[in-house]
C-alpha positions in Angstrom: -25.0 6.3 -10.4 -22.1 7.4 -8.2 -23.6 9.6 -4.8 -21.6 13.0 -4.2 -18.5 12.2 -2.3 -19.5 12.6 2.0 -23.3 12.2 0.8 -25.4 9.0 1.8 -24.1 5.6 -1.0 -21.1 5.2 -3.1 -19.2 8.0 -4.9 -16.9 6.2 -7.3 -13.8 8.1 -8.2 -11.6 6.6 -10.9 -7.8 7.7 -11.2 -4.6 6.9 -13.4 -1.6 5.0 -11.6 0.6 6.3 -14.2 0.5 9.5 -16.5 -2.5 12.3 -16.5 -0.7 13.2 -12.9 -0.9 9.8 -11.3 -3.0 10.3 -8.9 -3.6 6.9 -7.3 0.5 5.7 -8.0 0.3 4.3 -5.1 -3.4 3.1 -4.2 -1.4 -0.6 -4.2 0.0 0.6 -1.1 -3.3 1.9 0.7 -4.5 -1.2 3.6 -7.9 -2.1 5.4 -7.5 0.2 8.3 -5.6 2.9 6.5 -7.1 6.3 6.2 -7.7 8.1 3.2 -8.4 11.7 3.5 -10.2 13.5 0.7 -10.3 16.9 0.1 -13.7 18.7 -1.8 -13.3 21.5 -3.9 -15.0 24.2 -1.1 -11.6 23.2 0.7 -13.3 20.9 3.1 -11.4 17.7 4.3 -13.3 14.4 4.9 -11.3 11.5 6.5 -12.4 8.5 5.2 -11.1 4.3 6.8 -10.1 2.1 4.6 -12.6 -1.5 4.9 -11.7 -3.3 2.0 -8.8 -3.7 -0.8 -9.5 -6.0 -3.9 -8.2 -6.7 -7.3 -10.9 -7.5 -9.6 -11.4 -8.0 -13.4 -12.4 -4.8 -15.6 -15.7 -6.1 -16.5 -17.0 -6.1 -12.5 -19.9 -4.5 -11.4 -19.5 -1.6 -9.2 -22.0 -2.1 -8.1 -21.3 -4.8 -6.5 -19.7 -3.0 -3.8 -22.5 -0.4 -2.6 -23.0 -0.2 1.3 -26.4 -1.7 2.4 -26.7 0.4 4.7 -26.4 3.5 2.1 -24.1 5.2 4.7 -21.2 7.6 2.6 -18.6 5.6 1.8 -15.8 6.5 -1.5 -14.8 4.1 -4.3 -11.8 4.4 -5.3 -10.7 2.2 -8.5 -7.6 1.9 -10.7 -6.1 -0.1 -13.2 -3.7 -3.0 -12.3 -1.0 -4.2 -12.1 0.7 -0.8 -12.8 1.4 -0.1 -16.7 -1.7 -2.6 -17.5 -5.2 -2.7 -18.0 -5.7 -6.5 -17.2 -7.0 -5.9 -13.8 -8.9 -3.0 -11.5 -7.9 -2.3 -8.2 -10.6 -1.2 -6.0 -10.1 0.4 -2.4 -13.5 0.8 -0.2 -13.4 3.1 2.2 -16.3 4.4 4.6 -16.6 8.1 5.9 -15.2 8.8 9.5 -15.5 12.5 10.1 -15.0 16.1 8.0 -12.5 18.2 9.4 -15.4 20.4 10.1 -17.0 17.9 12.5 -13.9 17.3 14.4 -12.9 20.6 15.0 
């Protein structure tokens, strides 16, 4: 079960590198340290830091990935290399601030 994204575990959110809009095109790019910034649909912005980048097969757990500490943290997962299916690419990333909490 994926948690709501900025809510205590794992949300998982799973996006095309190419057609349906290609929304994670460029995920290969995104590095441990980067930020990702993520917006909901009641317009709020939550900034979230990259802490790890892996390419793993399709039949993974994702498990396997939760925080132990259940703190909100996003999933972001793709297929790869671009144009295939052979592989997932999976970007961890844990929750930094909301741009209401910053303000």
């Amino acid at each position: 079960n994926s948690a709501q994204i900025g809510t205590e575990g794992s949300a998982v959110i799973v996006g095309h590198r190419t057609g349906f809009g290609s929304p994670f095109r460029n995920l290969d790019g995104v590095k441990i340290g980067d930020e990702v910034d993520v917006t909901l649909r009641t317009g709020e912005k939550l900034s979230f830091s990259v802490t790890r980048n892996t390419i793993v097969s399709p039949s993974v757990d994702l498990s396997t990935f939760d925080n132990k500490s259940n703190s909100p943290q996003v999933i972001l997962v793709t297929c790869h290399p671009e144009y295939s299916t052979a592989q997932r690419l999976v970007i961890v990333a844990e929750l930094r601030a909301s741009a209401t909490e910053s303000a």
